[in-house]
Legacy VTK file of the C-alpha trace (Angstrom):
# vtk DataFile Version 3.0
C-alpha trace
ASCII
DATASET POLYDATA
POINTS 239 float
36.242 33.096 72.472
37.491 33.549 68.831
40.624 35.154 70.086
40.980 31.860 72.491
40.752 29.567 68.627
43.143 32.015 67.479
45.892 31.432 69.818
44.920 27.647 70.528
45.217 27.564 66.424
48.366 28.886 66.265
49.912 27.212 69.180
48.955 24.136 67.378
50.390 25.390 63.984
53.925 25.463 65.805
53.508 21.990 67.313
53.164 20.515 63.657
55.575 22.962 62.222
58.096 21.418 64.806
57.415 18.275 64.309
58.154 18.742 60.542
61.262 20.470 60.841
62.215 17.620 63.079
62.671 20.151 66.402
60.138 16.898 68.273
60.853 13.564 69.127
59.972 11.256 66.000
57.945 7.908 67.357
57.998 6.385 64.236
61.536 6.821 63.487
62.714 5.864 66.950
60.026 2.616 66.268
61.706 1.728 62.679
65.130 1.527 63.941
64.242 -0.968 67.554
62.939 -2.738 64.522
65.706 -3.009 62.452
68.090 -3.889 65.672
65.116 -5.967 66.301
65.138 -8.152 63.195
68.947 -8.325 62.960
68.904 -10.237 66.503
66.437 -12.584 65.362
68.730 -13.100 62.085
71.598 -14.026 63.640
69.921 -16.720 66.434
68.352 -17.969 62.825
71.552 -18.384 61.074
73.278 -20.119 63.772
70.548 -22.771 64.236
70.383 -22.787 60.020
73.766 -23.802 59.955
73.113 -27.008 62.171
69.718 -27.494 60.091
67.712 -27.146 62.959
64.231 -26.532 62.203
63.358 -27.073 65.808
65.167 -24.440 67.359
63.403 -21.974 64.644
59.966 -22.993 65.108
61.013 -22.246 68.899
62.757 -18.717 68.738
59.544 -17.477 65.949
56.872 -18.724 68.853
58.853 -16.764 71.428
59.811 -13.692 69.673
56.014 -13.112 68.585
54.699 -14.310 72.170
57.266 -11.569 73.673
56.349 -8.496 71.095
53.212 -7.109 70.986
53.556 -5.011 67.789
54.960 -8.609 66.132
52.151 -10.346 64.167
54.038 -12.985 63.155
56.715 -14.853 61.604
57.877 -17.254 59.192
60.909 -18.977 58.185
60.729 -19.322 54.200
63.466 -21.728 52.455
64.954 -20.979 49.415
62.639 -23.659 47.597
59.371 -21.087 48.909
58.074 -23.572 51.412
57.925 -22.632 55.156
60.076 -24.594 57.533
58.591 -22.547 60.364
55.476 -20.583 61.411
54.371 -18.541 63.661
51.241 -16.728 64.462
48.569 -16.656 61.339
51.885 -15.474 59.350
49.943 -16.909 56.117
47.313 -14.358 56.657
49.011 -11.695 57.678
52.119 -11.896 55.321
49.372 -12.694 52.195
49.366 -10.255 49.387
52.826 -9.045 49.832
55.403 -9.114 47.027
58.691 -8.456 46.013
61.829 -8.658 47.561
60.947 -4.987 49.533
60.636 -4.806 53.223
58.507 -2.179 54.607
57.567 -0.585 57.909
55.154 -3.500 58.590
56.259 -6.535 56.512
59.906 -7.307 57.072
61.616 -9.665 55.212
65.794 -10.821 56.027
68.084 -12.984 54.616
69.694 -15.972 56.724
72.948 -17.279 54.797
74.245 -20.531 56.080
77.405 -21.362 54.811
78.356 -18.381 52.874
75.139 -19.468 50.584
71.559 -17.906 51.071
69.366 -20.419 52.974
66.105 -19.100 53.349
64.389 -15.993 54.346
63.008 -14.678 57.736
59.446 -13.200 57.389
57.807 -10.885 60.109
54.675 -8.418 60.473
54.404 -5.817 62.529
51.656 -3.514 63.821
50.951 -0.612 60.772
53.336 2.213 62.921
51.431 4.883 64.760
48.403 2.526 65.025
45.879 4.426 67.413
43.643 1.610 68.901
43.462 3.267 72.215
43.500 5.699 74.692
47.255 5.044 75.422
48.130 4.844 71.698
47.163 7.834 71.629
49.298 9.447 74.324
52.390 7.843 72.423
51.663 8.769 69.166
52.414 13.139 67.840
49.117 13.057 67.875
48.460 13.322 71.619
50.266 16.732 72.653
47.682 17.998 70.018
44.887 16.551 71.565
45.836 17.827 74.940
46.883 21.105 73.642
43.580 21.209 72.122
41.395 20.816 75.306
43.611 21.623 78.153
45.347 24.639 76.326
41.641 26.038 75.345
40.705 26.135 78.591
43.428 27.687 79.656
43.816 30.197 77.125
40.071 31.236 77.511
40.830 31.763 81.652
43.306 33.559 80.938
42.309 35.450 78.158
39.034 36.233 80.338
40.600 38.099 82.979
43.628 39.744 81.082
40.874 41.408 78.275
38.482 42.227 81.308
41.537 44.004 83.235
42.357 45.510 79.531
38.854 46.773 79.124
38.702 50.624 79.052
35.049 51.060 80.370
35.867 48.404 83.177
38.183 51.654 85.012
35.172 53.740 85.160
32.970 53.386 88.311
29.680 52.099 88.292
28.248 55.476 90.188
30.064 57.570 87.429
28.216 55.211 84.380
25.255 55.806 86.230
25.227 59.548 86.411
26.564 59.671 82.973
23.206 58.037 81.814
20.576 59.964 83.899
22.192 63.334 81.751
19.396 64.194 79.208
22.521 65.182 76.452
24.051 62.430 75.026
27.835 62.219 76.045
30.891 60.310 74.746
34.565 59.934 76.348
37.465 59.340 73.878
40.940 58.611 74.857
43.624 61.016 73.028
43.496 58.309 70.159
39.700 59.406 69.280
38.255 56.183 70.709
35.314 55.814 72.594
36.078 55.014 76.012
32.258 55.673 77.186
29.506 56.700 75.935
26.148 57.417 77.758
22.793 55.939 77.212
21.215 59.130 76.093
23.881 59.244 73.336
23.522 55.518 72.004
19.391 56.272 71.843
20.304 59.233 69.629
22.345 57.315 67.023
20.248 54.166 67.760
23.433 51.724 68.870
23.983 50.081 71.671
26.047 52.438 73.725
28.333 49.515 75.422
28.816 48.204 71.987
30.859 51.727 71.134
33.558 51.378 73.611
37.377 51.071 71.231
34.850 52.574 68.320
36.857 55.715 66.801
34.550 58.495 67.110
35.621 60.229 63.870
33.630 57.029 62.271
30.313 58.278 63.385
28.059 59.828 60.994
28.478 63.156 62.457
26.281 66.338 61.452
26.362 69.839 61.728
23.725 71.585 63.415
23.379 74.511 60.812
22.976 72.467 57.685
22.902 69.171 58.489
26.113 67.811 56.144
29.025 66.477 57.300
31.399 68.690 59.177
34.405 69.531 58.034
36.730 69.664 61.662
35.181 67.350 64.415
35.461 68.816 67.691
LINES 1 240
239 0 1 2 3 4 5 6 7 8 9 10 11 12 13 14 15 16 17 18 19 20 21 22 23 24 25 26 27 28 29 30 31 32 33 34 35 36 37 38 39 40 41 42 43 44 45 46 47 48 49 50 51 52 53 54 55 56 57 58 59 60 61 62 63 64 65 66 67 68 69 70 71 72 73 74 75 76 77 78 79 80 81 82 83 84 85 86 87 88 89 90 91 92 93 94 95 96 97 98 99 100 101 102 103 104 105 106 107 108 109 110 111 112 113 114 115 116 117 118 119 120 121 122 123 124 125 126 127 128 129 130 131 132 133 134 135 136 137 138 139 140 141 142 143 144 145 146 147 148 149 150 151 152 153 154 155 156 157 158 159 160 161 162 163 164 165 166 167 168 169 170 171 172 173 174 175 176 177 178 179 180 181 182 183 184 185 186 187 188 189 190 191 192 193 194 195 196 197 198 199 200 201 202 203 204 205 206 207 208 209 210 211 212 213 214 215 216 217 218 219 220 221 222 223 224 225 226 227 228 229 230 231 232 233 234 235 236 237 238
C-alpha cells in the first residue's frame, strides 16, 4: 500500500511538473485567446452599427452574443458620456465594482471608434476561467487527469504492485511442505541468500529470539543480536 502512494505520488508530481513547464495542453490559455478573437468580432459588428448610430442593432447583437455563450455573463455598450446605450444580461451587477481602464480574464472591456474618434466602450463578463461547477468542468479543467490518475491509477498501481511484489517475494519460492518441515525441527533454522538476508527462517528460530519468524524474511542476518555459546558476548566472525 505505501509503495502504491509512492508511485501514485510521484506519477502525480510529473503531471503538475508538466503542466508547469508547459509540456500539457493549457485550458486557460487556449480559453483567453477564443476570448480575445471573441471580443474583437463583437467590436467590429459594434463599430459598424456605431457609425450609423444605431442603438438598435447593439441592443440586438449584446442579447444574442450572451444568449449564444454560456461562459458570457453579460454585456454592455457604455458611451463616452458613461451612460449605457445598451444592456444585456444583469451587466449592472455583474460588471459592478470594477475599475479602471484594465481588462481582465473575466471583465473585458474594448474600445469602438466611430469615425476615427472613440465612441463608447464595449463591456462583457465572463465565467471566472477554470470554474469547476460540475462533474464535466471538471473533466475539462488540469485538474481532472489528476483526479483520474488519483483513483484509477491507485487501483491500478496496487494490482499491479500486488502480484509483481508477491512473484518478487523470496519465501513465496519455497514450498509449503518444505516450510512445514522446516518448523516441526526442534533447532531453530535460518536460510540467507549469498547477500546475508534471511530468505526463511523456521518457527523454532523466531520463538528463540521472540520475532515473528515471517516478519524476518529480506532481514540481514548479521543484524541479529548474535551470541557465542562459550561466553555469551558478541562474536567476533558470524558463521
Amino acid at each position: 500500500m505505501r509503495i502504491t502512494l509512492g508511485v501514485l505520488s510521484l506519477t502525480i508530481s510529473l503531471l503538475l511538473a508538466a503542466q508547469f513547464f508547459g509540456l500539457s495542453p493549457d485550458r486557460a490559455a487556449l480559453t483567453l485567446e477564443n476570448r480575445q478573437r471573441f471580443c474583437e468580432a463583437i467590436a467590429v459588428q459594434i463599430s459598424w452599427a456605431a457609425t450609423r448610430n444605431d442603438t438598435r442593432t447593439i441592443q440586438n447583437t449584446l442579447e444574442s452574443v450572451v444568449g449564444r455563450n454560456e461562459d458570457l455573463i453579460s454585456a454592455g455598450f457604455r458611451t463616452k458620456s458613461n451612460s449605457y446605450k445598451a444592456v444585456a444580461g444583469d451587466h449592472n451587477s455583474h460588471w459592478d465594482g470594477h475599475t479602471g481602464t484594465e481588462s481582465t480574464p473575466t471583465h473585458v472591456q474594448v474600445p469602438i471608434l466611430a469615425n476615427g474618434k472613440v465612441w463608447g466602450t464595449v463591456e462583457l463578463t465572463f465565467e471566472p476561467l477554470e470554474a469547476i461547477t460540475s462533474i464535466t468542468d471538471l473533466g475539462e479543467s488540469a485538474w481532472g487527469i489528476v483526479v483520474f490518475m488519483g483513483l484509477i491509477g491507485f487501483g491500478l498501481y496496487w494490482l499491479f504492485l500486488r502480484r509483481a511484489l508477491k512473484e518478487l517475494d523470496p519465501s513465496a519460492v519455497i514450498p509449503e511442505r518444505v516450510k512445514a518441515a522446516f518448523d516441526v525441527l526442534a533447532e531453530g533454522l535460518i536460510i540467507v541468500d549469498e547477500n546475508g538476508y534471511i530468505v526463511l527462517a523456521n518457527e523454532t528460530f523466531g520463538k528463540l529470539i521472540e520475532r515473528d519468524a515471517a516478519m524476518l524474511t529480506g532481514v540481514p542476518a548479521a543484524n541479529l543480536d548474535w551470541r557465542t555459546s562459550e561466553s555469551g558476548g558478541k562474536p567476533e566472525f558470524l558463521p
